[in-house]
C-alpha positions as CSV (number, residue, x, y, z in Angstrom):
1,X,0.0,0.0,0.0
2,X,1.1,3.2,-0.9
3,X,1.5,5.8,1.7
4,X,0.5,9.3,1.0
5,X,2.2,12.4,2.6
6,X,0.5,15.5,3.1
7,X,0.8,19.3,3.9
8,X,-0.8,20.9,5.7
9,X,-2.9,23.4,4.0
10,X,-2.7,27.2,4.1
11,X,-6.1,27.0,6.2
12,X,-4.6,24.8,8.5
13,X,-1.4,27.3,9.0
14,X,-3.7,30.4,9.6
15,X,-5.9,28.8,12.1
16,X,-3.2,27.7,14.3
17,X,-1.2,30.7,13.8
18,X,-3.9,32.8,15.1
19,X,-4.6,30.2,18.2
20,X,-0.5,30.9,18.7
21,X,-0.6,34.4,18.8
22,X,-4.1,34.2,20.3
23,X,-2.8,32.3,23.5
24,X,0.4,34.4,23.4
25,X,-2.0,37.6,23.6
26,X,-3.9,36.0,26.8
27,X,-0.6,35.1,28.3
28,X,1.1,38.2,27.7
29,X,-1.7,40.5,28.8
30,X,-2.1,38.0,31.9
31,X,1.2,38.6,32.8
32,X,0.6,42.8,32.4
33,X,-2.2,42.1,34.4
34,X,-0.3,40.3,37.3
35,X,2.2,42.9,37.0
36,X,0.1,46.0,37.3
37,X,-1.6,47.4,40.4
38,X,-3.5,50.2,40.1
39,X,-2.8,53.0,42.4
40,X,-5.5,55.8,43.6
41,X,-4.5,59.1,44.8
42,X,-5.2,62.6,45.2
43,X,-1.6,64.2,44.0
44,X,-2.5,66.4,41.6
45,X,-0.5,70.2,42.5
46,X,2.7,71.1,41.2
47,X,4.9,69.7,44.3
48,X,2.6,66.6,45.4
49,X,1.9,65.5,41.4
50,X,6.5,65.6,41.1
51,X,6.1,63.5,44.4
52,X,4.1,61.1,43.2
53,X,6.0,60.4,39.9
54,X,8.9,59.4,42.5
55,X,7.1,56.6,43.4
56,X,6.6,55.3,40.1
57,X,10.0,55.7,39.0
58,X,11.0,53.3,41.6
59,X,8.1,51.0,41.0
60,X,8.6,50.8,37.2
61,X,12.4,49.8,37.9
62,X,11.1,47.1,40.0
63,X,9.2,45.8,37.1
64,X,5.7,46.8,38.3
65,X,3.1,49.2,36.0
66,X,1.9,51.7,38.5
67,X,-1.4,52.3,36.9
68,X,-2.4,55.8,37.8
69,X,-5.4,57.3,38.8
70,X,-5.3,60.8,39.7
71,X,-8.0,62.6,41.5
72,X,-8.6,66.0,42.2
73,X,-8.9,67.0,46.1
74,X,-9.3,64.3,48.5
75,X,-12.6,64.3,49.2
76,X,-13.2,63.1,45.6
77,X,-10.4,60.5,46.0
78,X,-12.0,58.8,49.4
79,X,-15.9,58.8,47.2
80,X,-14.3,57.4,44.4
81,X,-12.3,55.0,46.7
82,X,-15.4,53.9,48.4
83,X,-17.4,53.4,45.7
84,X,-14.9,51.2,44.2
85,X,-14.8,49.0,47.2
86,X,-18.6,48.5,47.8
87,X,-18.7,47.4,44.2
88,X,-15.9,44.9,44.4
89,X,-13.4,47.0,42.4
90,X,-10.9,47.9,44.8
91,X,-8.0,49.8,43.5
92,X,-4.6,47.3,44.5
93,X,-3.4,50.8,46.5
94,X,-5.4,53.7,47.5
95,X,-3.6,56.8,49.4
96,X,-5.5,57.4,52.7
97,X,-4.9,60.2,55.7
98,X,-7.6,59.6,57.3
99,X,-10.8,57.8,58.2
100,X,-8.8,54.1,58.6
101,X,-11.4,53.1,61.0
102,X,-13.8,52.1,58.5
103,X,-12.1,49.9,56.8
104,X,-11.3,47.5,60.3
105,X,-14.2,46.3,60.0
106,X,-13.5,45.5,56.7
107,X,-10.4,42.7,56.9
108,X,-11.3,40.2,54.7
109,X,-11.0,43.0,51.6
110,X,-7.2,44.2,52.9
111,X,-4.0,42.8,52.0
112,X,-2.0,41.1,54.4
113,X,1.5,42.7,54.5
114,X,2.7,40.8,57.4
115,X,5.4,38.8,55.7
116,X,7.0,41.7,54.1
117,X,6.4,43.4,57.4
118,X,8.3,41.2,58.7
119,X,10.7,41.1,55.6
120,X,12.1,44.9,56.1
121,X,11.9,44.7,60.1
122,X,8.9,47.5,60.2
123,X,8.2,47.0,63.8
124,X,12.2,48.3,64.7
125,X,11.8,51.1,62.3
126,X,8.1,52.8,62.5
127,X,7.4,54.6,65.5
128,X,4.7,52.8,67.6
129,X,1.6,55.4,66.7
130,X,2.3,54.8,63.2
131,X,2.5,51.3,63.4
132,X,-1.0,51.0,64.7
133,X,-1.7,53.8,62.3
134,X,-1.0,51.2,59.1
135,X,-3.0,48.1,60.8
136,X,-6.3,49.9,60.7
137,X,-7.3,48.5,63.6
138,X,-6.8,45.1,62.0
139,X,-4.0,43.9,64.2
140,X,-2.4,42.9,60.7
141,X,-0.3,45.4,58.5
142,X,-2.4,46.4,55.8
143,X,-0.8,49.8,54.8
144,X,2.4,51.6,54.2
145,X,3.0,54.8,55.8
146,X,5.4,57.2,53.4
147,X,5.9,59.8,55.3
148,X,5.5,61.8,57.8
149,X,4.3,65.5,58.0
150,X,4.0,68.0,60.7
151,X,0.7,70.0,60.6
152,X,2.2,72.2,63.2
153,X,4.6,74.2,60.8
154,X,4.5,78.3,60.4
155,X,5.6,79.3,57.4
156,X,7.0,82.9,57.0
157,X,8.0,85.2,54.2
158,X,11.2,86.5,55.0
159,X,10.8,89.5,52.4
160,X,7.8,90.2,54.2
161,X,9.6,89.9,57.8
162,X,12.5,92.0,56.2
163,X,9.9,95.1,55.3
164,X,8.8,95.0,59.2
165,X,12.3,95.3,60.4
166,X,11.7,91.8,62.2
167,X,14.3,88.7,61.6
168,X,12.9,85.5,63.0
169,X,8.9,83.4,63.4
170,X,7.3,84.6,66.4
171,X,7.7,81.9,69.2
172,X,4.2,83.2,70.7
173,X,0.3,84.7,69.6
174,X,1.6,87.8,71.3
175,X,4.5,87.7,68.9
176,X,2.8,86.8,66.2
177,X,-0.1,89.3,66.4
178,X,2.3,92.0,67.2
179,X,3.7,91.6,63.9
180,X,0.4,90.6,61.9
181,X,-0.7,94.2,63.1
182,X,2.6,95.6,61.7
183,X,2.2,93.8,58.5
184,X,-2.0,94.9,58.4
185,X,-0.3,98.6,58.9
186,X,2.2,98.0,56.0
187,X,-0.3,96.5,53.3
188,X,1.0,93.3,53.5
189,X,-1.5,90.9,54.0
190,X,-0.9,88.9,57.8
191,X,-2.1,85.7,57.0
192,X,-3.3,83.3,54.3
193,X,-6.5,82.3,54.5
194,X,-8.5,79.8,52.2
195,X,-11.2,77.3,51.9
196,X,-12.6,74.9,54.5
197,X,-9.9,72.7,54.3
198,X,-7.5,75.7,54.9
199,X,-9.8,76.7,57.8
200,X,-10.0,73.9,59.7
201,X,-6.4,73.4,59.4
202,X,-5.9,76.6,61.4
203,X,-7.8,75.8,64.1
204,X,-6.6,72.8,64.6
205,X,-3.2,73.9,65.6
206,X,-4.4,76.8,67.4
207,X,-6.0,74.4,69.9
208,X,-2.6,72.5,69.6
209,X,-0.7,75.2,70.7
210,X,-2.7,77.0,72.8
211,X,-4.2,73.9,74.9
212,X,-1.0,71.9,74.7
213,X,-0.1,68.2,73.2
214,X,-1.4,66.3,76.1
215,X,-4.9,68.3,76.7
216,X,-5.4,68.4,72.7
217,X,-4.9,64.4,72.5
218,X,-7.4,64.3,75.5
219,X,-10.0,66.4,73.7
220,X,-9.7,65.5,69.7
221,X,-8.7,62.3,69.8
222,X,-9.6,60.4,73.1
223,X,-13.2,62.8,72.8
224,X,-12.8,63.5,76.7
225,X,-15.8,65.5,77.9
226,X,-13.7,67.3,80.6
227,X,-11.1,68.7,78.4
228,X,-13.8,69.7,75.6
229,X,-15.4,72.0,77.8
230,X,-12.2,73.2,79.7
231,X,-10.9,76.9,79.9
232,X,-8.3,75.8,77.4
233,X,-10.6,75.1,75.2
234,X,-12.4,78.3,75.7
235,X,-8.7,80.3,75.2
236,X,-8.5,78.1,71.7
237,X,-11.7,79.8,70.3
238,X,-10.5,83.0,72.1
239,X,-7.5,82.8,70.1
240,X,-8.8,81.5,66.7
241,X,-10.8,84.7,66.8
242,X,-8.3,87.1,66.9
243,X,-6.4,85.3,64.0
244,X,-9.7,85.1,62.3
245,X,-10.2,88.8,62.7
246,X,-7.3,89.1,59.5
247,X,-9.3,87.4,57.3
248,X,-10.0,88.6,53.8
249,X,-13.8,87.2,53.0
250,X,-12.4,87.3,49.5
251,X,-9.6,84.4,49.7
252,X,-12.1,82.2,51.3
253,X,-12.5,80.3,48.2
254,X,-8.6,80.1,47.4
255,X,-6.7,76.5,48.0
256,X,-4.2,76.3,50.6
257,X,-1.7,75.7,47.2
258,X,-3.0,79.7,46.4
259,X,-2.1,80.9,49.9
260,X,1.4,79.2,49.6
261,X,1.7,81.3,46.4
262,X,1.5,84.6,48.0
263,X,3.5,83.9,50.9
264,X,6.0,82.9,48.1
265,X,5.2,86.1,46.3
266,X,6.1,88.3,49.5
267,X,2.4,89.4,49.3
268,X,1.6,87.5,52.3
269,X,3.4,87.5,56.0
270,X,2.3,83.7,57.7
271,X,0.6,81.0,56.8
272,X,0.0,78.0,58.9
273,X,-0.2,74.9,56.9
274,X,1.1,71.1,56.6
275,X,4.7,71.0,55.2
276,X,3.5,69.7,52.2
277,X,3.3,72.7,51.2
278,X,6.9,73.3,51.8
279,X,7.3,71.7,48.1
280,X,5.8,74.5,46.3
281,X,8.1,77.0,48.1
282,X,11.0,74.4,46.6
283,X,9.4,73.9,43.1
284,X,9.4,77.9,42.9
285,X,13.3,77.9,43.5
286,X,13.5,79.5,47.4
287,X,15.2,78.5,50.3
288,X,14.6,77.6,53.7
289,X,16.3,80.2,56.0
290,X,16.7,82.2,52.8
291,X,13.6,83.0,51.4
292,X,11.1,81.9,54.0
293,X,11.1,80.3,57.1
294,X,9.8,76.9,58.5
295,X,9.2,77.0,62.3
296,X,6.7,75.7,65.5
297,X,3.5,77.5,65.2
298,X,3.4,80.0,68.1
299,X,3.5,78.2,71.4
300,X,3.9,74.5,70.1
301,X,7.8,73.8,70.2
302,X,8.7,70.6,71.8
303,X,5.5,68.9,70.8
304,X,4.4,67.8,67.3
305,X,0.7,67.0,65.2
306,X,1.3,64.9,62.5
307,X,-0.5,63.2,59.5
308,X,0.7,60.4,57.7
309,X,0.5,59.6,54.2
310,X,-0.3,55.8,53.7
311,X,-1.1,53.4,50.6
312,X,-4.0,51.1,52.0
313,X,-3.4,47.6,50.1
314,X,-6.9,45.8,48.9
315,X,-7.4,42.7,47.3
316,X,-8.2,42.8,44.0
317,X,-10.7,41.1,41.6
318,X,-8.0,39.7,39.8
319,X,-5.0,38.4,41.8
320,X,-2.4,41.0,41.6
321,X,-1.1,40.2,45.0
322,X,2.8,39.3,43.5
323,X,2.7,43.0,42.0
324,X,1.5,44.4,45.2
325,X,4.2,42.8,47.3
326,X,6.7,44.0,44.8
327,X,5.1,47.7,45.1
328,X,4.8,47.6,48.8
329,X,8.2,46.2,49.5
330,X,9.5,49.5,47.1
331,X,7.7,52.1,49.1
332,X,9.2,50.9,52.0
333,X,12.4,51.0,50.7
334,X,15.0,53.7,52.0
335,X,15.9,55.1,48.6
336,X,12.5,55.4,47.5
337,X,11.3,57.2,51.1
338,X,14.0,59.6,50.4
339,X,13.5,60.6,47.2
340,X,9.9,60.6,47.7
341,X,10.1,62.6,50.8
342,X,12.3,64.9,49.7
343,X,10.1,65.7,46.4
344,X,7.0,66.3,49.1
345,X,8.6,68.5,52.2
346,X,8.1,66.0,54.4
347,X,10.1,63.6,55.9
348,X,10.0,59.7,56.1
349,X,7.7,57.4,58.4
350,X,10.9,55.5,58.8
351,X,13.1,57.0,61.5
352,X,16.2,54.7,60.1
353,X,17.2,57.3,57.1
354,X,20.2,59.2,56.5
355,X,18.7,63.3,56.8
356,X,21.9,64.3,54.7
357,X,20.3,65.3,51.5
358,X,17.3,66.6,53.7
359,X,16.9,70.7,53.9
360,X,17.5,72.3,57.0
361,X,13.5,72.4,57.5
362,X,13.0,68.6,57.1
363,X,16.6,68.0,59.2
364,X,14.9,70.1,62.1
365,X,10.9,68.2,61.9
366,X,13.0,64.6,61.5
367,X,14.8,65.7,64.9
368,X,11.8,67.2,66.6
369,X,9.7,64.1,65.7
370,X,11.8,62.0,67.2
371,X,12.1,63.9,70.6
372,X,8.4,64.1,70.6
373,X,7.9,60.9,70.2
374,X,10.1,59.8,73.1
375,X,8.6,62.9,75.2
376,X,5.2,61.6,74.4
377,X,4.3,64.9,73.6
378,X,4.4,63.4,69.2
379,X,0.1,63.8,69.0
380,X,-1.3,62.4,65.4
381,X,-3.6,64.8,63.6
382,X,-7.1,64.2,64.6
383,X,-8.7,62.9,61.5
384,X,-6.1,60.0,61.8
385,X,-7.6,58.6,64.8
386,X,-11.6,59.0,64.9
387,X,-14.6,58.2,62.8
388,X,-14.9,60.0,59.8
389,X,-18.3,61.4,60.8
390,X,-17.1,62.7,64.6
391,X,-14.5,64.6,62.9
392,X,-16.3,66.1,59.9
393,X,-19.0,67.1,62.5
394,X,-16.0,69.0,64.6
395,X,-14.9,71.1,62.3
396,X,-18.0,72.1,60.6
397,X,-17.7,73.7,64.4
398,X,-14.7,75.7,63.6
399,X,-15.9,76.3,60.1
400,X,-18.6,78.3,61.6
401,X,-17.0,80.1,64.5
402,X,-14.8,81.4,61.5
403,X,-17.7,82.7,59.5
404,X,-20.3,83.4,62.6
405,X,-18.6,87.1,63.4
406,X,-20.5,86.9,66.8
407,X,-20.3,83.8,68.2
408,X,-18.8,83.6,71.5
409,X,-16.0,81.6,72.9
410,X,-18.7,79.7,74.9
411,X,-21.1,78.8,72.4
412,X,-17.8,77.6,70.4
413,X,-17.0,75.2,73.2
414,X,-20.3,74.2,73.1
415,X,-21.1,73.5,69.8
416,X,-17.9,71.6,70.1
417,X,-18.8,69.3,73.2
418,X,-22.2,68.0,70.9
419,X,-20.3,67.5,67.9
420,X,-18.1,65.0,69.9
421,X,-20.6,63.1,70.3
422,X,-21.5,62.2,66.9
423,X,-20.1,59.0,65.7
C-alpha cells in the first residue's frame, strides 16, 4: 500500500497561527495584568503630582506598571475609593490620611503585609503610633505609611519679615499678632487664608498650641468631655478669633496651594499649613532660612501634630497580590522614602534614614519628631484617629465660628462638646 504524505494546507497554517498568537495575547496580557496594580490618589499640585512620579519611578524599575489614577482634592479620592470597594473594584493601593477606621471592620477586603512586614523589620523602624496607624485596627499590617508631616509648621516670608524690620517666626500669639498688626499697617496681608480645608487646618493647631499636646490628644482624639469644655478650650476659640479677625472674605474660596503662592510672592506674611506645602516654596526655586522660614506654630515647640501619608493595600478582583508585594516592599524602601520625601517636604515614616540630603526644615521636623515621640508629647492629627463622621461634625464647628462674626467663645466650646458626640 502506498503511503500518501500531506501538507498541511494554508487554512490549516492560519488557524493555528492565530490560536499561537491568540494564547500568546492572553498570556502576555495575563502577565501585564499580574504585573500591574492600580494605584488611587489625590496628587494632583505642582509639588505633590513631582512626588508622586517618585514613586513610580522606583516601581517601574522594580518591574511593576503603577497604573495611575489621579483625582482632584481628597474628598473626591476617598468617594471614588469607596465606591470602588462596595462594588468589588478595589484599586490594588489607595492613598489614605484619614478615616482608617472604616475599613477595620473591613479585613477580609485588605492585604495582608505581614510577611514583608516582617521582611524589612517594620516594627524596629516605624514609630509605635504609626504602626497602629497602618494596621487599621486590624491587628495585621495592611498599609504603608510614606511619610511623615507635621501639621504644626509656620511658614514665614522672610521679604515680608524683612519690610517689618523683624528677623525671625514669632515663638508666641503675642508675637505673632504683634507683627500681623505691623504687616496689616504695611499693606501686607498677615495671614493666608483659604477654603474649609485651609480653615479647619488653622484651628486645629491653634488648639494644639494654645491647649497643649497632652490636653489636645485628651479632647480630639480620646473625645474626653472634661477637656472639651475646659478653659483651654475656651482660650483656643479665644485665640482662633483674633487670628480670624485678618481674614479677607475674599480668599475664602482660594486652596491652601494659592495661599502658599503669596507667601512665596512676598504678598503674604504667615501661613499656617502642613509641610507639604513646603514643596511648592522648593518647586518655585527658594530656600529655607533664605527665602522663608519653616518654624513651631506659636506656642507649640517641643511637641508635634502629624499626619501620615499611607497606601492602603486591597485585594483585588483579579489576583495582583505578586505586584503588590513587589510595590509595597518598594515604598518601604530607604531610597524610595527619600527621594519621595524629599520631592513632598516632608520627611520619612521610617526613622532609620540618613537626613543628609534633607533641607534644613526637614533636618529640624526629623529631629523634633523623634524627641516628641520619646517625650510623648508626638500627638497624630485628629482625622487619623476617629470616625470619619465625629471629625467632619467637629470642624463644621470651627468652620462656623470662623464665619459666625458673633459667636462667642462659649457657644464655640459648646457647639464643640455636641459634635463630639456624633459618631
Amino acid at each position: 500500500m502506498k503511503t500518501i504524505k500531506t501538507t498541511p494546507s494554508s487554512t490549516s497554517i492560519a488557524i493555528s497561527t492565530a490560536i499561537a498568537l491568540s494564547c500568546a495575547l492572553v498570556s502576555g496580557m495575563a502577565t501585564a495584568q499580574e504585573q500591574s496594580v492600580e494605584v488611587l490618589h489625590w496628587w494632583t499640585t505642582g509639588g505633590t503630582a513631582a512626588a508622586a512620579a517618585k514613586l513610580k519611578e522606583a516601581a517601574t524599575a522594580k518591574g511593576v506598571i503603577w497604573k495611575d489614577v489621579a483625582v482632584a482634592g481628597n474628598e473626591n479620592q476617598r468617594t471614588l475609593l469607596r465606591t470602588k470597594v462596595m462594588k468589588g473594584d478595589a484599586p490594588g493601593a489607595a492613598q489614605i490620611t484619614t478615616d482608617l477606621e472604616q475599613f477595620a471592620d473591613q479585613r477580609d477586603k485588605l492585604f495582608n503585609l505581614n510577611e514583608i512586614a516582617k521582611e524589612q523589620n517594620w516594627d524596629a523602624v516605624l514609630p509605635k503610633v504609626i504602626q497602629d496607624y497602618v494596621k487599621a485596627g486590624s491587628g495585621n499590617y495592611v498599609g504603608v505609611p510614606l511619610d511623615v508631616h507635621r501639621m504644626s509648621i509656620l511658614f514665614t516670608s522672610k521679604a515680608a519679615l524683612k519690610k517689618l524690620g523683624a528677623t525671625d517666626s514669632p515663638k508666641s500669639w503675642d508675637e505673632f499678632f504683634a507683627l500681623a498688626d505691623k504687616a496689616k499697617a504695611a499693606g501686607i496681608t498677615p495671614f493666608a487664608w483659604g477654603n474649609n480645608m485651609v480653615i479647619g487646618i488653622a484651628f486645629d493647631q491653634v488648639a494644639f498650641s494654645v491647649m497643649g499636646a497632652a490636653a489636645y490628644k485628651k479632647a480630639f482624639i480620646d473625645n474626653d468631655e472634661a477637656t472639651l469644655k475646659s478653659p483651654a478650650m475656651a482660650k483656643s476659640f479665644e485665640t482662633y478669633r483674633r487670628l480670624a479677625n485678618y481674614a479677607e472674605k475674599s480668599a475664602l474660596t482660594k486652596k491652601w496651594n494659592e495661599g502658599t503662592q503669596s507667601v512665596i510672592a512676598g504678598e503674604t506674611l504667615f501661613q499656617i499649613m502642613g509641610d507639604w506645602a513646603k514643596s511648592e516654596f522648593i518647586r518655585a526655586g527658594q530656600k529655607p532660612g533664605v527665602d522663608f522660614l519653616c518654624a513651631a506654630t506659636p506656642g507649640s515647640a517641643g511637641s508635634m501634630n502629624f499626619n501620615t501619608d499611607a497606601f492602603l493595600f486591597f485585594k483585588t478582583r483579579v489576583d495582583n497580590s505578586k505586584a503588590q508585594m513587589i510595590l509595597a516592599r518598594t515604598l518601604m524602601d530607604k531610597q524610595t522614602q527619600e527621594t519621595f520625601n524629599i520631592a513632598k517636604g516632608s520627611v520619612p515614616a521610617r526613622m532609620d534614614i540618613d537626613m543628609g540630603k534633607f533641607d534644613d526644615c526637614s533636618k529640624r521636623t526629623h529631629a523634633e519628631f523623634n524627641a516628641a515621640a520619646k517625650a510623648n508629647t508626638l500627638v497624630p492629627f485628629q482625622g487619623m484617629e476617629k470616625p470619619a463622621g465625629r471629625y467632619t461634625a467637629m470642624n463644621d464647628v470651627a468652620i462656623e465660628f470662623f464665619t459666625k462674626t458673633d459667636m462667642t467663645a462659649q457657644q464655640g466650646v459648646d457647639k464643640m462638646l455636641a459634635a463630639s458626640k456624633n459618631n
